[in-house]
C-alpha distance (Angstrom), angle and dihedral (degrees) to the residues before:
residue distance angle dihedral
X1 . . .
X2 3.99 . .
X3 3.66 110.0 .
X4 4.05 114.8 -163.3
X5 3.68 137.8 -161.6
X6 3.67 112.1 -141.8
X7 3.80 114.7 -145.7
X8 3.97 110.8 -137.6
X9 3.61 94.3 -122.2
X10 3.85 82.0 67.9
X11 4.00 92.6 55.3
X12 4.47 87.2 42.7
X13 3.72 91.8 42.8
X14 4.27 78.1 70.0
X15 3.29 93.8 68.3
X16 3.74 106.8 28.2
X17 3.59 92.6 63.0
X18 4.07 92.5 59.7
X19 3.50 123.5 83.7
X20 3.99 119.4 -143.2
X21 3.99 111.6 -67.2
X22 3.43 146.2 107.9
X23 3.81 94.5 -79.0
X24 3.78 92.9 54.3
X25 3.33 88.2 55.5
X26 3.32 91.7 48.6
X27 3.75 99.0 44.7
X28 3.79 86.1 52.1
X29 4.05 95.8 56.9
X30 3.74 87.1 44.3
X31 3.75 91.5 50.4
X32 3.75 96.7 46.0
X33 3.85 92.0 46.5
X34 3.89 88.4 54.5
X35 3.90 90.6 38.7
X36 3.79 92.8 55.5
X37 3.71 96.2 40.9
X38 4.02 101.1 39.1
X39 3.89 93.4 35.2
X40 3.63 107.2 39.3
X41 4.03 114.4 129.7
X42 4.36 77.4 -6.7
X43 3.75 99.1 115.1
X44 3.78 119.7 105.7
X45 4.00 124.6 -122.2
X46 3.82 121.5 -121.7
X47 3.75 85.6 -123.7
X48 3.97 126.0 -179.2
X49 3.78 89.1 -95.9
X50 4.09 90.1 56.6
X51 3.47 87.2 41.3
X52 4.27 90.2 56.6
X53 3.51 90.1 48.4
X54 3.68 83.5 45.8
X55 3.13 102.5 57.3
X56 4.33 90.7 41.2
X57 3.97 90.2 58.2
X58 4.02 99.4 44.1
X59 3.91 82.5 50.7
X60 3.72 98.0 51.6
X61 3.30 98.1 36.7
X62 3.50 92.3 57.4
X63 4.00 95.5 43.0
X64 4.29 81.2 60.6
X65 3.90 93.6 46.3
X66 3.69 95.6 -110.6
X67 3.30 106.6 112.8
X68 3.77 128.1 -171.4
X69 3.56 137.9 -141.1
X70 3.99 118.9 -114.7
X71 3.89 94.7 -113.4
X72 3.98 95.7 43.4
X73 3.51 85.5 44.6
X74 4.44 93.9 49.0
X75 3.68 85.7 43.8
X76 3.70 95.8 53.7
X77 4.09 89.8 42.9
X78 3.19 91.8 52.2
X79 4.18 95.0 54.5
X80 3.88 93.1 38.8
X81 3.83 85.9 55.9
X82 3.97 90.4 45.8
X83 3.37 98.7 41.7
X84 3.93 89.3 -128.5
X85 3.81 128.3 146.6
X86 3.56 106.1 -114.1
X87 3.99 116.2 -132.0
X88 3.69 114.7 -157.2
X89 3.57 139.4 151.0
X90 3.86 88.0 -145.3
X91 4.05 100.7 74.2
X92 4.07 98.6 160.1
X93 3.92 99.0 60.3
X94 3.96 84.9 48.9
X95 4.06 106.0 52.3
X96 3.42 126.6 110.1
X97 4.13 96.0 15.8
X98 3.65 89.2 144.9
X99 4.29 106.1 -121.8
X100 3.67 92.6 21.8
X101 3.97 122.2 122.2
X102 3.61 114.8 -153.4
X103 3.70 128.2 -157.2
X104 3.76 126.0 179.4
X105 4.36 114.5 -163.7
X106 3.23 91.5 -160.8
X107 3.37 94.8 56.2
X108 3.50 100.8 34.7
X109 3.76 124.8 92.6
């Protein structure tokens, strides 16, 4: 079975994309009851292992002129180490981390 990490921007993209109304608000309660109950004690430490893996990927992708932002760069540690499919909106700053598995939902069917 797949596991996946889902980046926060995924969870924030939710509610960024709704304007004002009723059905925000709604969307937001329903979100935050699922959040609290699906998520709770769910998020992954930065541990020394991420941190190795870290520290590997900031390196190389500097050495190739692509560098990456610290979060990007945490997030994708933290999957590589994990072995999780990462699910993110933001698919360019994430290609060609070597062991990382990428999955976009809004792209995918």
């Amino acid at each position: 079975m797949t596991a996946f990490l889902i980046d926060a921007n995924v969870l924030s993209e939710l509610m960024r994309t709704q304007p004002e109304s009723i059905r925000r608000t709604r969307l937001e309660n329903a979100a935050q009851k699922m959040f609290s109950a699906d998520f709770t004690e769910r998020c992954l430490p930065f541990d020394k292992h991420a941190a190795i893996v870290y520290a590997e990927l900031v390196a190389h992708r500097k050495r190739i002129g692509k560098p990456v932002c610290t979060e990007d760069a945490q997030i994708a540690a933290i999957a590589v180490t994990e072995n999780l499919t990462l699910v993110t909106r933001n698919i360019k700053d994430f290609t060609e981390i070597e062991g990382l598995k990428l999955i976009n939902p809004w792209e995918t069917a």
